[in-house]
GUSE-871953 format. One record per residue: x, y, z of N, C-alpha, C in turn. Coordinates in steps of 0.2 Angstrom, whole numbers, plus 5000, padded with zeros to 4 digits. Example, Ala and Ser with C-alpha at 12.3 -4.5 7.8 and 13.67 -1.06 7.14 Angstrom:
! GUSE-871953
506649725039506249785039506649845039 506449895035506849955036506450005039 
This chain:
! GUSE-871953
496649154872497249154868497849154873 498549134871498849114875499349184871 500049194876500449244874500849254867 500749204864501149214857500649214854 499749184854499449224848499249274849 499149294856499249404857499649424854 500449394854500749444851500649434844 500449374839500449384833499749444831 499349454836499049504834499149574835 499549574839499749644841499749674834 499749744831499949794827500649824830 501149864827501849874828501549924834 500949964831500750034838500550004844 500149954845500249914848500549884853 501249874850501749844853502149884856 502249974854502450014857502250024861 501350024861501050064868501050034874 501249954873501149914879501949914882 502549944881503349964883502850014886 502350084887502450124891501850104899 501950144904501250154906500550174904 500050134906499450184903499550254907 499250244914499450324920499950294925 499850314930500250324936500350244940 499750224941499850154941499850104939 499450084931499250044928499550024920 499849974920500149944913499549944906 499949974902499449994896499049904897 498249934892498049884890497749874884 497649784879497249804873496649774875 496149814875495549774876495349724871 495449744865495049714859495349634859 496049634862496349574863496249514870 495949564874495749544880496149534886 496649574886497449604889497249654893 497249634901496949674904497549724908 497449774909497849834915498149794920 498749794921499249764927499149824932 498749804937498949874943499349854948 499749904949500249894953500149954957 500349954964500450004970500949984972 501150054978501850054983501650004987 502349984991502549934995503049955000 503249945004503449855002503149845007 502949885013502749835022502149845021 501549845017500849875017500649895009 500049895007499849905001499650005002 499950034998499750104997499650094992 499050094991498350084984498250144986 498350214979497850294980497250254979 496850304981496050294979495850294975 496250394969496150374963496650364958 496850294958497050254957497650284949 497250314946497550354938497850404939 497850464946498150504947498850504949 499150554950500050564948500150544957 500650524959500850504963500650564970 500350564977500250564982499750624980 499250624975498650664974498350674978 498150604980497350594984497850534990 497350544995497250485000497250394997 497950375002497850295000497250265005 497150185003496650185004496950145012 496350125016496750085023496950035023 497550015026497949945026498449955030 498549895031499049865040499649895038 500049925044500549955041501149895044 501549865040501949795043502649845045 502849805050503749855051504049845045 504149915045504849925038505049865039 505649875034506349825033506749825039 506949905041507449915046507249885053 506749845055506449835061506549725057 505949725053505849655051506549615049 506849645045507949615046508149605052 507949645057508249635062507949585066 507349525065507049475068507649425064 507949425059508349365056507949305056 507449325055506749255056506449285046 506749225042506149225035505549195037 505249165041504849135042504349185045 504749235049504049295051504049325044 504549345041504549405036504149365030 504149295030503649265024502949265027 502649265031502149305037501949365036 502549395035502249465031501949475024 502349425020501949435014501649415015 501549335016500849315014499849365015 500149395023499649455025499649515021 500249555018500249605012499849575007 500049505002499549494998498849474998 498549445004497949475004497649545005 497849585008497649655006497649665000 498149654997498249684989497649644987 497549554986496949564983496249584985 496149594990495749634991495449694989 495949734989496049774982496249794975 496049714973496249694965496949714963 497449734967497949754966498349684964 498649704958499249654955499849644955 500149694955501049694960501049734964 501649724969501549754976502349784973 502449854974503149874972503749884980 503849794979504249794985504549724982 505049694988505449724992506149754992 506249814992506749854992507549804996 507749804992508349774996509249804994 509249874992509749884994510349904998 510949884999511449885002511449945007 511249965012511450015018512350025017 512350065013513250085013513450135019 512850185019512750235023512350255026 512450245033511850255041511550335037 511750375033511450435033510950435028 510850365023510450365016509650365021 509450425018508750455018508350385021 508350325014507650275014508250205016 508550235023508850165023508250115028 507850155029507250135033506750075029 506750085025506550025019506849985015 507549995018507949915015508149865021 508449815020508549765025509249765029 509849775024510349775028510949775027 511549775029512349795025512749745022 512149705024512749625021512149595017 512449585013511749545006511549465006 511949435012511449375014510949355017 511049435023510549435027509749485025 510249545018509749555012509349515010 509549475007509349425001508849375006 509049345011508749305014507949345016 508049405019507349435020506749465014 507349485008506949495002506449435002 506949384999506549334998506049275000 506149285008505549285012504949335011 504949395008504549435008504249405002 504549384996504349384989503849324989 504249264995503749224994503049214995 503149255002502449245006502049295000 502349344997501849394995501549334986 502049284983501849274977501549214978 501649164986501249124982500449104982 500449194985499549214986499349214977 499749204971499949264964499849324963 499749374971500249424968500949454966 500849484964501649494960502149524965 502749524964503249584969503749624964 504049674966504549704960505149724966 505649694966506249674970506549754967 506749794970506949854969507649884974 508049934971507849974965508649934963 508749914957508949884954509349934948 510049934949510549924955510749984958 511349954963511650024966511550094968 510850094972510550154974510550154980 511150194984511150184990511250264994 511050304988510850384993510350404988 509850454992509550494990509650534986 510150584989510450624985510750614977 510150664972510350654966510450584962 509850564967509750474963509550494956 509150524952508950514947509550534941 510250574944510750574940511450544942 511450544949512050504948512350454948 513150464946513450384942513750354950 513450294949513750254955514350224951 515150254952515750214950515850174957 515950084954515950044958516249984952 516949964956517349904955517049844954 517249794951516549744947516949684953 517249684957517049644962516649654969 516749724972516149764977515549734971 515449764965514849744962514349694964 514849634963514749564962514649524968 515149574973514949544980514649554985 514449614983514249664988513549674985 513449734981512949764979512249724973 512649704969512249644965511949574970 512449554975512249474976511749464978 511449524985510849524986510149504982 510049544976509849534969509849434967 510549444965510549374963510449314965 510549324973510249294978509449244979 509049324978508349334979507949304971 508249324966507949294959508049244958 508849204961508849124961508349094967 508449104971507749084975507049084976 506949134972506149174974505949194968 506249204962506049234955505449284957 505549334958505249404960504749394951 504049444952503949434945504049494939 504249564946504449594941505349624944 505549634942506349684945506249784944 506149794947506149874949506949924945 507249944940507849984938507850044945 508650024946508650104947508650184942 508750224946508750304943509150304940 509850294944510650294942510850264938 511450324938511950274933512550224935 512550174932513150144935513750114931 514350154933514950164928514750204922 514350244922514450284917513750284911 513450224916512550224911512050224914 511650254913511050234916510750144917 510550134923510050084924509850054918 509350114916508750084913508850064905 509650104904509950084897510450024897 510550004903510949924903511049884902 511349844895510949794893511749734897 512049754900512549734902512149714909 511849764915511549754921510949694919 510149724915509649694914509549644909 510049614908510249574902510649524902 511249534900511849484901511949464909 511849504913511949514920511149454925 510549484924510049494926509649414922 509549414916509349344912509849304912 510349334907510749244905510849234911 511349264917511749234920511349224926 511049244928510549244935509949194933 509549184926509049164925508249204927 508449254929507849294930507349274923 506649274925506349244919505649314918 505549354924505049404923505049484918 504949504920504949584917505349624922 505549674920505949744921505449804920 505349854926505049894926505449984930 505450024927505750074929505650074935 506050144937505750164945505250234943 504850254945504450304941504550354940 505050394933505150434929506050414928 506250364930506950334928507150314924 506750314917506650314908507150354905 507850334904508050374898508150374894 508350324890508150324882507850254884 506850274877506650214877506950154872 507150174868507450114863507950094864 508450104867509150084871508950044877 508250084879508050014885507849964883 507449964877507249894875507849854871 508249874870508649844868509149814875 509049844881509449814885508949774890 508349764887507949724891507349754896 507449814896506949864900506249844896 505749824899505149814898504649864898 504549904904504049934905504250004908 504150074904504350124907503750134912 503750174916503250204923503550274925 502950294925502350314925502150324918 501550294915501250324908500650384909 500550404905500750394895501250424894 501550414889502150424886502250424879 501650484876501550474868502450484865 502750544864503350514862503850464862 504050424868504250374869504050314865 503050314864502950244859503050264852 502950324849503250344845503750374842 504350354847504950364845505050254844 504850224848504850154849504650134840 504050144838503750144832504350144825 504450214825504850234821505650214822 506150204827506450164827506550074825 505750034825505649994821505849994815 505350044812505250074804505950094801 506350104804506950124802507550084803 507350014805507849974806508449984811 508250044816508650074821508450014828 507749984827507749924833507349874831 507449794830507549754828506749724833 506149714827505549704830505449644834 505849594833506149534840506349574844 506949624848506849644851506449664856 505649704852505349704854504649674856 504749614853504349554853504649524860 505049504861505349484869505149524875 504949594874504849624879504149624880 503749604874502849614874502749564878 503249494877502949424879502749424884 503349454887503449474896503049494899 502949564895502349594896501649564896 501449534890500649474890501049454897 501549394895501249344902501349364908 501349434910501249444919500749474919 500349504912499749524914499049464911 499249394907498749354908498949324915 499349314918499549294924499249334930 499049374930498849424934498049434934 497649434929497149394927496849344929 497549304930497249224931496949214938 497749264942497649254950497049284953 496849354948496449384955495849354958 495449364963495049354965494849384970 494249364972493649424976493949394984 494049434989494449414996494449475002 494249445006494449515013494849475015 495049535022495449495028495349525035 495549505038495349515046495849545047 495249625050496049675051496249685057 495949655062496249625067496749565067 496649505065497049485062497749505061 497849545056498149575052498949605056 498249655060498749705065499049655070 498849585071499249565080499849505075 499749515067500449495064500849555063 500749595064501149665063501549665068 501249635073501249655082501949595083 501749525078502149485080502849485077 502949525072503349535067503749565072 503349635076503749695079504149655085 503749625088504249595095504649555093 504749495087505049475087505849515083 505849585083506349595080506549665083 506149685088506549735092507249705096 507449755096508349735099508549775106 508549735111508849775117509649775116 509749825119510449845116510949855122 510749875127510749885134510349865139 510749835146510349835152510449815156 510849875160511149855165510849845172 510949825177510649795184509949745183 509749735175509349695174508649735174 508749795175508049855175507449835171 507749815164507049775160507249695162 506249665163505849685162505449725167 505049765163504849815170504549775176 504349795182504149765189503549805191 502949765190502349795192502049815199 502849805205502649835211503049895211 503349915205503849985204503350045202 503550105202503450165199503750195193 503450205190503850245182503550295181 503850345177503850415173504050385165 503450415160503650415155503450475152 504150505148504250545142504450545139 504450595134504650585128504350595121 504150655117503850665112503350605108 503950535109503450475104503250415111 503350435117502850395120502150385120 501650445117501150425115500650435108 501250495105501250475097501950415096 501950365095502550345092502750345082 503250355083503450375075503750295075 503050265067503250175067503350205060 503350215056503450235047503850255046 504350255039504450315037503950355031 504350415031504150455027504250435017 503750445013503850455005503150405002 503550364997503050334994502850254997 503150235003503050175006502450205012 502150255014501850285018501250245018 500950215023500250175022499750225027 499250205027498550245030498250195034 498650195039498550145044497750135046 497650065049496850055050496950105058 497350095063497450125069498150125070 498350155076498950155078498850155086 499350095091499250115098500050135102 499850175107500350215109500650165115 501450155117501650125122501350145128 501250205131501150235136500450195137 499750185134499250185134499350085135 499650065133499749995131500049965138 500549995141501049985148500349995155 499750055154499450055159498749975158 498749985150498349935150498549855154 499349855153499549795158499649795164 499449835167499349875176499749885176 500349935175500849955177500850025180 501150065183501150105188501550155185 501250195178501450235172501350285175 501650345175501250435174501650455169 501450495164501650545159501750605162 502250605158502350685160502750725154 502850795156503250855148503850875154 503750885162504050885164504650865169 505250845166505550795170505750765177 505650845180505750855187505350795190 504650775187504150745189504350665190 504950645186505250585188505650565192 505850615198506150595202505650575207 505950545210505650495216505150425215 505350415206505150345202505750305205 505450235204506050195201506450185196 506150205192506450225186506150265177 506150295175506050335170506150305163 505450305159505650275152505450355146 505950335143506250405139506150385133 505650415127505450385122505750445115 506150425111506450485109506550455102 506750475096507150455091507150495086 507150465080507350505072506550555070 506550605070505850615065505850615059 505250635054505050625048505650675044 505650735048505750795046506650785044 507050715046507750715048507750665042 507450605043507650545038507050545034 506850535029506350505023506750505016 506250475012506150465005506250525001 506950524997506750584994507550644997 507750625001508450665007508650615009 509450625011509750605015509950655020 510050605027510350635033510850665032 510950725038511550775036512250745041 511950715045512250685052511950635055 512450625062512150545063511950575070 511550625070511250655077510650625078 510450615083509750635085509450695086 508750715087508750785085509050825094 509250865094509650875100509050895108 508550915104507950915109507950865113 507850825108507650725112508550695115 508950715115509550705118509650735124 509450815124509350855128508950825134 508350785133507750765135508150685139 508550655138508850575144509250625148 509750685145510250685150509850765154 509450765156508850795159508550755163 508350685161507950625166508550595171 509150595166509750545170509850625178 509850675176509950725182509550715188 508850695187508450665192508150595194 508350565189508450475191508850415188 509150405192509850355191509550295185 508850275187508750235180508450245177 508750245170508350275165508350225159 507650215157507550175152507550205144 507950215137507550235135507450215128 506950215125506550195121506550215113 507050215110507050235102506650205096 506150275093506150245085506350265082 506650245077507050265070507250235065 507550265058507550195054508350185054 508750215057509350195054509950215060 510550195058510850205066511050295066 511350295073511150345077511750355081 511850405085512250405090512050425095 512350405100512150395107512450435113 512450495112513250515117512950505127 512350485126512150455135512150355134 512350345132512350275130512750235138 513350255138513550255146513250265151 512850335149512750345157511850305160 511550295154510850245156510650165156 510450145158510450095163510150025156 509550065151509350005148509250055140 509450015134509050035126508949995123 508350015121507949985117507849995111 507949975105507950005099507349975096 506550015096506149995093506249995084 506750035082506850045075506050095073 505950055067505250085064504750025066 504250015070503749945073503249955069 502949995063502349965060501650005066 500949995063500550005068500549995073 500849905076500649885082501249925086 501549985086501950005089501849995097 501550015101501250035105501249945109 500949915108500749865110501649805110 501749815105502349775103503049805109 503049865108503349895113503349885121 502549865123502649875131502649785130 502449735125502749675127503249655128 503849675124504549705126504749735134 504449795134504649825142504349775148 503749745145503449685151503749645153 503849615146504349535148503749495145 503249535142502849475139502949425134 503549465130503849435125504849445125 505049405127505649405127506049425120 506449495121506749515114507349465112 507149465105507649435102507949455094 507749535093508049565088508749565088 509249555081509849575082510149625077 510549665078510649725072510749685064 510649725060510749705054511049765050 511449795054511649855053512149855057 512849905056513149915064512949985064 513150005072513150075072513750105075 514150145071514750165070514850235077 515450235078515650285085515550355082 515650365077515550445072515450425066 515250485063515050505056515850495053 516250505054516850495051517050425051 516850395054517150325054516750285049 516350305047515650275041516550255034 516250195032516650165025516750235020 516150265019516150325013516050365015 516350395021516250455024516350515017 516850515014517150565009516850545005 516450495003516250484996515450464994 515050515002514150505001513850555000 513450554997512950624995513350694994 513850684991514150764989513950784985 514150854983513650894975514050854971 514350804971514450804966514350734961 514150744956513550684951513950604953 514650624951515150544951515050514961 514850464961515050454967515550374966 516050394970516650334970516450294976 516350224975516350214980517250154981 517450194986518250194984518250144990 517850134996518050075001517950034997 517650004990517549934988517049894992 517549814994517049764996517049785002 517349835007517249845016516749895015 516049875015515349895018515149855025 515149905028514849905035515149855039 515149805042515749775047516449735045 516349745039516649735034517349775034 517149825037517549885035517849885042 517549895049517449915054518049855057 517949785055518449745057518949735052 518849765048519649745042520149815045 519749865048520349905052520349915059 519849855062520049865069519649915074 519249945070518850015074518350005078 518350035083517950005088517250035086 516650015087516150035086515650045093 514950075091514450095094514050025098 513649995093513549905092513649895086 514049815085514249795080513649765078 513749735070513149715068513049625072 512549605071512449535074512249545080 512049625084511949625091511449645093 511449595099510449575104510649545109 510249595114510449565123509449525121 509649485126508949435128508949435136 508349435137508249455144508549365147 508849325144509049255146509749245145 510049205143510949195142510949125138 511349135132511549065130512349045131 512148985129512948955129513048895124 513548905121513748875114514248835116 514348745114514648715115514448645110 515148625110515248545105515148585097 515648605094515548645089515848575082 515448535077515848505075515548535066 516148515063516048555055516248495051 515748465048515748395042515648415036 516148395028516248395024515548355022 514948365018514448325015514448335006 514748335003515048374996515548394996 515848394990516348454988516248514990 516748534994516648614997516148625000 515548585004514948585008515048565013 514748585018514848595023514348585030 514448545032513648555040514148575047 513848635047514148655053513748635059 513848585065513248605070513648625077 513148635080513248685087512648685091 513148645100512448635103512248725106 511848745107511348795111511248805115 511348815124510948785129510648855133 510148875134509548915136509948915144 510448945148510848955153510249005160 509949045155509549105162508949075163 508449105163507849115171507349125165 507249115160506649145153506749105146 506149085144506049045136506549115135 506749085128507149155124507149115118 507649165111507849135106508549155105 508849135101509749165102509549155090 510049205090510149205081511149155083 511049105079511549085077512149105071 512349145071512849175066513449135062 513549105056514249075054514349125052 515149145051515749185050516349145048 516449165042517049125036517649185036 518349165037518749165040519449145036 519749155031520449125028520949165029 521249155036521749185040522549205035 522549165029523249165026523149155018 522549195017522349225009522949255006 522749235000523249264996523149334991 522549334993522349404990521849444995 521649494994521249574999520649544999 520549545006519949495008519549555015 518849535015518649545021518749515027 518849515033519449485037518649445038 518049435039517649375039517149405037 516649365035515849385031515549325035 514749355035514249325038514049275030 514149205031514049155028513249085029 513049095035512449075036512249105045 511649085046511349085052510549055051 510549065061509849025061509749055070 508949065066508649095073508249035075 508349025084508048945087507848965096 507348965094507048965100507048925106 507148935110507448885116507148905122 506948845126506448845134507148865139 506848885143507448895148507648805151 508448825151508548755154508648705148 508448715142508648675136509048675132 509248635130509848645124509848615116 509748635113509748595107510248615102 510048565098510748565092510548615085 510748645083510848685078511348665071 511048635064511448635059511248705055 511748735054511848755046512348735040 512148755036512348725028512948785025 513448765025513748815020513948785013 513848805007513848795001514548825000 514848794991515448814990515348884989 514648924986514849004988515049024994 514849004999515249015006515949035007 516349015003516849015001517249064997 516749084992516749114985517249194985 517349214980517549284979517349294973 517349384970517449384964518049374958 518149344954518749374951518749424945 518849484945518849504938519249464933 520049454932520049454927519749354925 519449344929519249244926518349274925 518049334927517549354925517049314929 516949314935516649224939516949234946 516349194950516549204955517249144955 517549134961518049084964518349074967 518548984969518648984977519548994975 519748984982520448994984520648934990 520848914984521048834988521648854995 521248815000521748845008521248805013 521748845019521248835025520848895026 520048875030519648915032519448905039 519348985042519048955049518448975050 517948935051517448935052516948945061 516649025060516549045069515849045068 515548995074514949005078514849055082 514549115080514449185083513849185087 513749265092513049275093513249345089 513649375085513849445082514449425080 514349495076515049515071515749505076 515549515082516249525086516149475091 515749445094515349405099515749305095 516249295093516249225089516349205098 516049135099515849095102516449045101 516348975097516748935093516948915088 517648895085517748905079517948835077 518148815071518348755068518648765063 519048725061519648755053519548685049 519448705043519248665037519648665031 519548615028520048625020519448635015 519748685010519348715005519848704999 519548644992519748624985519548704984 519948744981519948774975520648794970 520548854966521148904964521748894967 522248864969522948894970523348954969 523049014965523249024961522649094960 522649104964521849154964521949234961 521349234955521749304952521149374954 521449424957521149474958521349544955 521149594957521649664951521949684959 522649674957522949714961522949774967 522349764972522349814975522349804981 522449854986522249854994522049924995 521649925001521349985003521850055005 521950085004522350155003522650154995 522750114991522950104984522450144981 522750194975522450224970521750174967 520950184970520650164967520350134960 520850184957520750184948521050114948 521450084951521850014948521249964949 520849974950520349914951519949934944 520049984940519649974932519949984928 519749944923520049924915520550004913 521049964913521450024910521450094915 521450074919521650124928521150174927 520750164923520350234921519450234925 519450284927518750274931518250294928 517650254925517250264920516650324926 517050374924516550434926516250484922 515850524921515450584917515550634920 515850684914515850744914515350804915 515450844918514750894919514650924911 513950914911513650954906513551014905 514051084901513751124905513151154899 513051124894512451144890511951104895 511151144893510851114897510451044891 510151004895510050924891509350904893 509050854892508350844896508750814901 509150764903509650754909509850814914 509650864912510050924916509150934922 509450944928509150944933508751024935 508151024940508051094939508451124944 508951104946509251144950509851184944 509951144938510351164934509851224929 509251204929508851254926508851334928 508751314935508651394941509451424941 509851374941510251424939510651444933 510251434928510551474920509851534920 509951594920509351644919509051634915 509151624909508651604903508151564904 508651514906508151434906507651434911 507651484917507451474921506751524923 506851544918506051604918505551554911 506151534907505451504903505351434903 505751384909505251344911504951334919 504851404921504351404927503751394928 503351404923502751354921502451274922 503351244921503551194921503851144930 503951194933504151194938503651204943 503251264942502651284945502251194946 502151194940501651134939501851094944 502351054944502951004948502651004954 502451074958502851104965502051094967 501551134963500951144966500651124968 500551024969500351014973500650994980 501151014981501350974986501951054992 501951094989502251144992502051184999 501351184998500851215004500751155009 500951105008500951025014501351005017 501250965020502050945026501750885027 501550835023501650785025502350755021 502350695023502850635020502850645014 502350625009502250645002502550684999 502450755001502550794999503250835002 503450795006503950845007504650795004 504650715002504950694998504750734989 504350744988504250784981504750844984 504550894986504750944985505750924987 505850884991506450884993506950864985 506650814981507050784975506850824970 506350874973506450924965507050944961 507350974966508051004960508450954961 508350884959508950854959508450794953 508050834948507550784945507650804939 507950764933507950784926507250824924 507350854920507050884913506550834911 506850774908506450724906506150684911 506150674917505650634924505050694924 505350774924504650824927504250804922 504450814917503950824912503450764913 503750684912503150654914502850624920 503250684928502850674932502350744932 502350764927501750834925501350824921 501250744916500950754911501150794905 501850804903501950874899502150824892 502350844888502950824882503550834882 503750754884504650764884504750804874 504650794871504750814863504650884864 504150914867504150994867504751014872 504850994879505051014884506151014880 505950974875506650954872506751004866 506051024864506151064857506351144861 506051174867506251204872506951204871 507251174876508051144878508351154871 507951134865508651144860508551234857 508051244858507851324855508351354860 508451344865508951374871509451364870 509851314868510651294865510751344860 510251344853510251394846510651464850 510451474853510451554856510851574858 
């Protein structure tokens, strides 16, 4: 049977039942029709399939799978060619085990070095986003399994994700936070789209038929299904009516039978509901079709994990040329993660790695003249000391944001300890996100391993070797203080509205439209070799297209690779611009001693801006200056161009320090008022403290908390951290309870 005579058999119950989850995992099914369960697991660097598969999120043990470098490591290779390497390896795992969609890859926007899971997104600029998403989507789909591009839209803090309103100006939207998205669907058609929690201007996600709808299908041509984030359902009939397909986690007896009866009553239109089933049949007769019986070599496996890591670690310093290490030298190595290294984050991307190997263990395996030690004294009289230090679980995960941009002050403590006893000092960071450095001056070389996946260990001392020449570059900046952050005033505060009142200046954006000096700027990577960029010529091949080349030449003493950066430039705009954006690149591998030619493509979105009021993007007819980078601050060569557009370019009147409100309809910021009745929208922190509410739904809370309260892993300390900031209606159906009781509760409390 093919998807439309499924659905002429469906029943109206039927058709309800297949909008919710069956359980935790698994998309309802009808047997009788022959419509089989879609199972989907967490993602995005590695399959975390639980074992038992129907239970509630981090019950039981995931099953073993290759842990790939997050995003905050794989971005940083500016190579889609290794990140399409990663799918394609992720999806054989999944089928392996029969898993159907992989809930990845996360893509977005880092507005703030502090957001908790900036460790599982890609990056601050949405086309070096887009490009890594969609390299990820491909290798993983064109195995057929499925991917869910997440978390859609505008979730870029932990704090209070599941209530609060992202107010954002609808050209930031469109150029910032959306594009990534749009980017990646027109390229790669992901098969499912992930909602966010939030609400954005004043709705929820998962109620937007403006986001998942007019925004997401007509315009974008997305052609798959919509799937919540797991308890981010707030009204089901409003969702379907905005194109939300699939709520998660199931069951969800009142939502099919409020679905039901909103038919029945002419409250929602059974086409409506037919457009969402269809979507539904064809991804899971699709999913059907693809599976298949398959192992993989998990050795294999792990030396792509390996090659993934080396090619996107990033040296960030190195002075006197101290790396690569020298096998007639002496070293001392410390440091908490030198022989545990911290390669993951913390929550529901958590894999259960087949193994993991440690740098210290990996440096002696290459003969090198390593001793460990807890004691620093013990490195003096080395050549030099490598110092392994970074973020813990305990500071950044899933579930929290950072409170600061510290390191934990032990492992700080721990270089300017080693610098008092040996003048070089190496040292060695994991973490997911930037950081500050106050010995950055006084040490000799850094190494920014980020988050390196399983192969940490091994990828790391081919780096320190010189076995593999670094050639990560940030995809991130990293700013001189926590004050100097874009939204310094306007991240993770208590309070529900977050403004994001810098607009379009996220992240270098920001940093170079005021001139602020920074820690490293985004676009940066020392290479153990040097290049040199020259004959820079820029050909009109289209309207408003563009072939930019520039030769390369391999100048130092080592093969290496260099990431070629464009950067777009219109010196004498007539409207509030970012003073340049990253508009194309290309990572190219070069022998020492050679030179080659590098083309990139710039398209008339290259060009592009949004207009509110023309509703569309548009260009601004003028001169452009177009820079061949090795970084955001590093431009090389430039060329100036003429760009056909607008004359005449219409934006909302604003510049940075102006009343933000002037950038929304009728100066008014579409924000929400606190509730002070309690709602199912009302969080347990709202519960705990009204006295009443909070003695008669403890039961309720209990249940939520018990399994994960007496644990300290990852799992569970992301659970417990996002408890009081979790609706009424998420606990109940991450408890199995009744949203309908839990609300008949809530209103017997109101009466009162």
């Amino acid at each position: 049977m093919n998807e439309f005579d499924i659905l002429k058999e469906l029943s109206l119950e039927e058709k309800a039942m297949l909008t919710v989850g069956k359980d935790f995992w698994h998309f309802e099914s009808i047997d009788r029709l022959g419509l089989d369960s879609v199972l989907v697991t967490d993602g995005p660097h590695g399959v975390r399939k639980q074992k038992e598969i129907g239970k509630e999120m981090g019950s039981s043990e995931s099953v073993k799978a290759t842990c790939f470098p997050p995003a905050c490591l794989s971005a940083s290779s500016w190579n889609p060619e290794l990140i399409e390497e990663e799918g394609n390896a992720i999806a054989q795992e999944a089928l392996s085990e029969s898993v159907d969609v992989i809930l990845g890859p996360g893509a977005n926007i880092k507005r703030s070095p502090l957001c908790g899971r900036n460790f599982e997104y890609f990056s601050e600029d949405p086309l070096l986003a887009s490009s890594a998403a969609s390299a990820l989507i491909n290798g993983i789909q064109k195995n057929g399994v499925g991917t869910s591009l997440k978390h859609f839209a505008l979730n870029n803090q932990e704090k209070m994700r599941f209530v609060s309103n992202s107010v954002v100006d609808l050209r930031a939207m469109n150029e910032i936070y959306l594009k990534q998205f749009e980017l990646a669907v027109k390229n790669s058609q992901p098969s499912t789209i992930m909602c966010s929690y939030n609400m954005i201007n004043g709705e929820y996600s998962s109620d937007n038929k403006w986001l998942l709808n007019d925004k997401l299908r007509d315009e974008w041509g997305f052609k798959g299904l919509v799937v919540t984030d797991w308890g981010a359902m707030n009204d089901r009939v409003k969702g379907i009516k905005a194109g939300l397909d699939v709520e998660m986690p199931g069951p969800n007896k009142d939502n099919v039978l409020k679905v039901i009866r909103a038919v029945q009553s002419g409250a929602l239109k059974e086409e409506d509901l037919d457009k969402v089933c269809l979507r539904i049949i064809r991804l899971a007769l699709n999913a059907k079709k693809n599976r298949k019986n398959t192992t993989y070599d998990i050795k294999e496996h792990h030396e792509i994990a390996r090659k993934i890591a080396v090619g996107s670690m990033v040296l960030l310093k190195n002075a006197d040329s101290l790396l690569p290490l020298d096998k007639n030298k002496t070293y001392s190595v410390i440091g908490p993660f030198a022989k545990k290294p911290r390669y993951q984050g913390s929550g529901s991307s958590q894999i259960n790695s087949h193994y993991v190997d440690s740098p210290y263990d990996e440096l002696l395996k290459k003969g090198y003249s390593v001793t460990y030690s807890e004691n620093v004294d013990d490195a003096r009289g080395k050549d030099a000391v490598i110092v392994f230090i970074g973020l813990t679980e305990e500071i950044e995960g899933e579930g929290f944001d950072r409170k600061d941009l510290n390191l934990p002050e032990s492992h700080n403590r721990l270089v300017e300890e080693a610098l008092k006893v040996n003048e070089n000092v190496v040292v060695v960071i994991y973490a997911g996100s930037a950081f500050l450095m106050p010995w950055k001056d006084k040490v000799k070389s850094i190494l920014l391993a980020y988050l390196p996946g399983e192969a940490a260990g091994e990828a790391t001392a081919d780096i320190l070797a010189g076995d593999v020449n670094p050639s990560g570059k940030l995809a991130e900046t990293f700013p001189l203080s926590l004050e100097d952050t874009p939204c310094y005033l306007n991240f993770a505060t208590d309070r529900k509205n977050v403004l994001y009142e810098e607009s379009i200046l996220v992240g270098y954006r920001y940093y170079d439209y005021f001139n602020k000096d920074v820690l490293f700027p985004f676009g940066t990577g020392l290479s153990y070799t040097k290049f040199e960029y020259s004959e820079m010529h820029v050909n009109e091949i289209g309207e408003n297209q563009f072939k930019v080349c520039v030769k390369v030449k391999n100048i130092g003493s080592a093969d290496g690779a260099e990431v070629v950066q464009i950067y777009v430039e219109m010196p004498e705009s007539k409207i509030f611009r970012a003073k340049r954006e990253l508009r194309g690149f290309k990572k190219v591998f070069i022998k020492k001693g050679e030179e080659v030619e590098v083309e990139i493509i710039l398209t008339p979105d290259s060009f592009s801006y949004y207009s509110v009021p023309l509703k569309r993007f548009d260009i601004e007819d003028g001169n452009y200056r177009i820079y061949a980078s090795s970084s955001s601050r590093d431009h090389r060569l430039y060329s100036d161009v003429h760009v056909k557009g607008n004359k005449d370019p219409q934006v909302m009147p604003w510049h940075p320090g102006d009343d933000f409100s002037l950038l929304f309809e009728n100066n008014s910021l579409p924000i929400i008022e606190e509730d002070e009745k309690l709602s199912m929208n009302s969080t347990l922190r709202d519960v705990l403290e009204d006295e009443g509410a909070k003695e008669i739904f403890k039961p309720l809370i209990d249940k939520y908390t018990a399994p994960f309260k007496d644990r300290n892993d990852g799992m569970s300390r992301m659970m417990m951290a996002m408890a009081l900031d979790m609706p009424l209606r998420a606990v109940a159906i991450m408890v199995g309870e009744s949203q309908a009781e839990v609300e008949k509760t809530i209103n017997a409390l109101t009466i009162k």
